[in-house]
VOPAGU-2260 file (C-alpha; in pm, 1 decimal, decimal comma):
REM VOPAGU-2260
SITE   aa  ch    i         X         Y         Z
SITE  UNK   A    0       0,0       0,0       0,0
SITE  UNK   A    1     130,5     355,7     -89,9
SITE  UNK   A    2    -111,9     542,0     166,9
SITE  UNK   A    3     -51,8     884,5     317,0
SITE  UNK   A    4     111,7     854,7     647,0
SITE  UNK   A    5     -53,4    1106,6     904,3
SITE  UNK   A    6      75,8    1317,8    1143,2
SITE  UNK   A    7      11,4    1380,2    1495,8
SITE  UNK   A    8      55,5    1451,1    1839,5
SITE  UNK   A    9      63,5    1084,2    2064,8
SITE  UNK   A   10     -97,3    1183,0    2389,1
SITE  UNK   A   11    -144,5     911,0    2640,7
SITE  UNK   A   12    -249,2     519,1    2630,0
SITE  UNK   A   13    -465,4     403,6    2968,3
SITE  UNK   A   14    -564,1      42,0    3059,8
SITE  UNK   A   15   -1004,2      87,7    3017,5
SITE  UNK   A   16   -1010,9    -317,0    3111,8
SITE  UNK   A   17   -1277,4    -178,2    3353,8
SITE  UNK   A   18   -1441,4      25,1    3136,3
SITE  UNK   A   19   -1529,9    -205,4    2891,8
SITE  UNK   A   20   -1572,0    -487,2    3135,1
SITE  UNK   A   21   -1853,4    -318,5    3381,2
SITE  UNK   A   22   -2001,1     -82,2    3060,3
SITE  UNK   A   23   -2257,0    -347,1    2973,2
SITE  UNK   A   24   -2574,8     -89,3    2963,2
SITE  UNK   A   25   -2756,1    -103,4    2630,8
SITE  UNK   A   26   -2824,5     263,7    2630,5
SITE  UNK   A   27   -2491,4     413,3    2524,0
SITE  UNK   A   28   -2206,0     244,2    2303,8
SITE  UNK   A   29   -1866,5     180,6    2378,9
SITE  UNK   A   30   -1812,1     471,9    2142,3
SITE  UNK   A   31   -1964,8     695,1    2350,7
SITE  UNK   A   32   -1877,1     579,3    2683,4
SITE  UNK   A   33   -1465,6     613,1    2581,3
SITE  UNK   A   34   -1533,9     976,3    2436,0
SITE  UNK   A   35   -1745,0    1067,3    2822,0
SITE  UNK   A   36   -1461,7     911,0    3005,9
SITE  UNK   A   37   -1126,5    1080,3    2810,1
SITE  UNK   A   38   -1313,0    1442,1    2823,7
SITE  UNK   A   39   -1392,6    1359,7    3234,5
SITE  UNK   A   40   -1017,7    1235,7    3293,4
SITE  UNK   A   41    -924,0    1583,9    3042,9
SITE  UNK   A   42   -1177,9    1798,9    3299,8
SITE  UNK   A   43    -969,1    1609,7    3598,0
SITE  UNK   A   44    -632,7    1711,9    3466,6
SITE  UNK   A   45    -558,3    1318,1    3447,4
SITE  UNK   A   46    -456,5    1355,5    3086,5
SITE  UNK   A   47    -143,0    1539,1    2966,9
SITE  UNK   A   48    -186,8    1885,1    2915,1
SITE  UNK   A   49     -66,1    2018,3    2502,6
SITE  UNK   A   50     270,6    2171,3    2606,2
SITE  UNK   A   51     384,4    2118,3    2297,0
SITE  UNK   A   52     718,1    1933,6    2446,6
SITE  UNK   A   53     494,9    1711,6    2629,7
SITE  UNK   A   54     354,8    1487,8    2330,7
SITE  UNK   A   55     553,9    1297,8    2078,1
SITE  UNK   A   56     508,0    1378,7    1720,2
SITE  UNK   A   57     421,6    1085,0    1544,7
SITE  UNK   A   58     322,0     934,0    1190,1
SITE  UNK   A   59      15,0     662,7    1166,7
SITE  UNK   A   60     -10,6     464,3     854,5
SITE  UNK   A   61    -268,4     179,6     791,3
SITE  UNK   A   62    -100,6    -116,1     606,5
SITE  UNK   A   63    -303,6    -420,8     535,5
SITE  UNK   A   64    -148,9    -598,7     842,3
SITE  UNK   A   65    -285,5    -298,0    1061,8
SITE  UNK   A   66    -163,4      14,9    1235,9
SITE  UNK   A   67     171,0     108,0    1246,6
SITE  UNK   A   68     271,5     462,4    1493,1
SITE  UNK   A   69     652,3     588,1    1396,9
SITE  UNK   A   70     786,9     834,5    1565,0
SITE  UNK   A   71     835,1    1150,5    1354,8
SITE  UNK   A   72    1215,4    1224,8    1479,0
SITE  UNK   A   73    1327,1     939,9    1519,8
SITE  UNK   A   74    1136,4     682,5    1236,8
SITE  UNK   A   75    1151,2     433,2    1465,1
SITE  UNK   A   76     814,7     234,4    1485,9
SITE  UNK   A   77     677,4     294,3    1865,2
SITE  UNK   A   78     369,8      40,2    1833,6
SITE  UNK   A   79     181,9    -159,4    1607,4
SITE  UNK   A   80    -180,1    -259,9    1648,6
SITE  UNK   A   81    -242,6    -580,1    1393,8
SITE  UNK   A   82    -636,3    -515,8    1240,9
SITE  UNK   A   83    -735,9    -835,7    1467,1
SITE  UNK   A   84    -694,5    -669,1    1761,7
SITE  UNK   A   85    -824,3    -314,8    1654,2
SITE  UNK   A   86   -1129,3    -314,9    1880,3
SITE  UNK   A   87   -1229,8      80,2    1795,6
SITE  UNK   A   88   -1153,1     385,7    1618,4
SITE  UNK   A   89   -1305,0     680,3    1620,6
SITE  UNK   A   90   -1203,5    1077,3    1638,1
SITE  UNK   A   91   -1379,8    1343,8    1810,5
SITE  UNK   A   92   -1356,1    1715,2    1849,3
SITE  UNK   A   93   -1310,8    1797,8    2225,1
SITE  UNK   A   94   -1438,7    2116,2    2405,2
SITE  UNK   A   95   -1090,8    2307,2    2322,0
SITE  UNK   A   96   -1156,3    2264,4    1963,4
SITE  UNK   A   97    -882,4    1972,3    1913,7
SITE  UNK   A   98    -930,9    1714,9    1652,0
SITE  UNK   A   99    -878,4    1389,1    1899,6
SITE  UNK   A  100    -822,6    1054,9    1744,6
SITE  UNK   A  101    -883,7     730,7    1993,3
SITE  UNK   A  102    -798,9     389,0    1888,9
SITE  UNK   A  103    -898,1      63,4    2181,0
SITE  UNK   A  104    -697,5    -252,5    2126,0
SITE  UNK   A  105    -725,8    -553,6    2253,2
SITE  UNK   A  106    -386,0    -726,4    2305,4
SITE  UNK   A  107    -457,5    -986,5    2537,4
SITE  UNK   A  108    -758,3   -1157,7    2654,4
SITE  UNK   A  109    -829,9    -935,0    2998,2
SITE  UNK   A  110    -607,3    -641,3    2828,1
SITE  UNK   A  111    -759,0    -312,2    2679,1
SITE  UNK   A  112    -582,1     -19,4    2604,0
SITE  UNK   A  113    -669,9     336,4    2463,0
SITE  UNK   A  114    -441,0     522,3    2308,8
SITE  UNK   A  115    -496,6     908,3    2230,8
SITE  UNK   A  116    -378,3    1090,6    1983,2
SITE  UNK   A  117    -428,9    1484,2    1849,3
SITE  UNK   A  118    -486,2    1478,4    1504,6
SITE  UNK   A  119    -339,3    1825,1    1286,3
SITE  UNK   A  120    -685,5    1868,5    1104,2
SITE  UNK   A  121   -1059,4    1711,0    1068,8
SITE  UNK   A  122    -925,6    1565,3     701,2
SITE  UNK   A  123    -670,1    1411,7     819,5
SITE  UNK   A  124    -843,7    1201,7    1094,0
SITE  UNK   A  125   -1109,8    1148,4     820,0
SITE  UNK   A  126    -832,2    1035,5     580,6
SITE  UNK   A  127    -730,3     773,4     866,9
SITE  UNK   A  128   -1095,6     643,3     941,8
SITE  UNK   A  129   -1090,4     560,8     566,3
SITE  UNK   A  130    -763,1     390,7     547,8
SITE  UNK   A  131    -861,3     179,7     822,7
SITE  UNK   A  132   -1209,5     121,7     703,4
SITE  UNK   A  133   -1077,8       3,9     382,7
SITE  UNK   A  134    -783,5    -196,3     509,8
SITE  UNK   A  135   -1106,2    -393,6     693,0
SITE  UNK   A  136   -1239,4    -425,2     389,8
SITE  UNK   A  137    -985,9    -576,7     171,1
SITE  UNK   A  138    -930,2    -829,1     481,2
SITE  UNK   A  139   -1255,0    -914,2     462,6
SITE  UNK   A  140   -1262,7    -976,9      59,3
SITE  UNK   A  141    -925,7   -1157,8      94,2
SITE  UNK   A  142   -1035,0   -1396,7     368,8
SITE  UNK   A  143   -1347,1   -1454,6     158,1
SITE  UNK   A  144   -1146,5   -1563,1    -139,9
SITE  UNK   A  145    -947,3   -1797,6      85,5
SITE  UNK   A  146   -1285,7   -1989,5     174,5
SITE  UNK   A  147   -1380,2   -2016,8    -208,4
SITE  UNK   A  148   -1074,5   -2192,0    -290,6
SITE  UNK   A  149   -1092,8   -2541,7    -256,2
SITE  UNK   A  150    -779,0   -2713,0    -217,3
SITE  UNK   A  151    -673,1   -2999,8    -457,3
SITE  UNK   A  152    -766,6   -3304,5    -476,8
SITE  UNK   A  153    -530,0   -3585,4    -415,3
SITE  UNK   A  154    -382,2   -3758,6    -704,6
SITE  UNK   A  155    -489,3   -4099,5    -722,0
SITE  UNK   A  156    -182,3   -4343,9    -749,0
């Protein structure tokens, strides 16, 4: 894949095993009960305030394998989140008109994490959502191709 590779600002990862273990009421999603809790732990001051040294500047690309974050300085890759264990992404604007972008993965079986990241613009967190929507996609159509095939019969001797 030649797709972009966008910039931002990585701003904090937090374990939400709780969250997403005791957030079982049908009312909200999980969408909307991540967004509720980063703005309340923002309001708290639990989240690192934009100092501009504070947060590493960082590149995300979408590969067909998953997420890979680089540092921007250094090019060195600082995490990888394979698309199986890509639980949820989604960006929101937050009430000091930032451009957020959250990603949940799953890397163990009792393990969540969230990691938060400040997007430059609204296109290019919209650029991302595609890249990963599509990288989901072609997954998908890939995996279905592998059930078509049947494998070969056995030569008779």
């Amino acid at each position: 894949m030649t797709d972009p590779k966008i910039s931002a600002l990585y701003v904090a990862v937090q374990e939400i095993n709780s969250l997403i273990q005791n957030g079982t009421s049908c009312s909200r999603s999980l969408e909307e009960k991540i967004v509720e809790h980063l703005e309340n732990s923002q309001l708290l001051g639990k989240l690192p305030k934009n100092n501009g040294d504070s947060h590493e500047e960082v590149y995300m690309e979408v590969t067909k394998h998953g997420l890979r974050i680089s540092s921007r300085r250094t090019r060195l890759v600082k995490l990888r989140i394979p698309l199986i264990e890509l639980i949820l992404l989604t960006t929101y604007a937050d009430g000091f008109g930032r451009t957020n972008i959250v990603f949940v993965e799953k890397s163990t079986t009792t393990r969540y994490q969230l990691h938060l990241l400040q997007a430059t613009d609204d296109a290019s967190s919209n650029i991302l959502c595609n890249l990963v929507k599509n990288a989901f996609i072609e997954a998908e159509e890939a995996s279905a191709l592998i059930e078509v095939i049947e494998p070969p019969s056995p030569s008779i001797a």
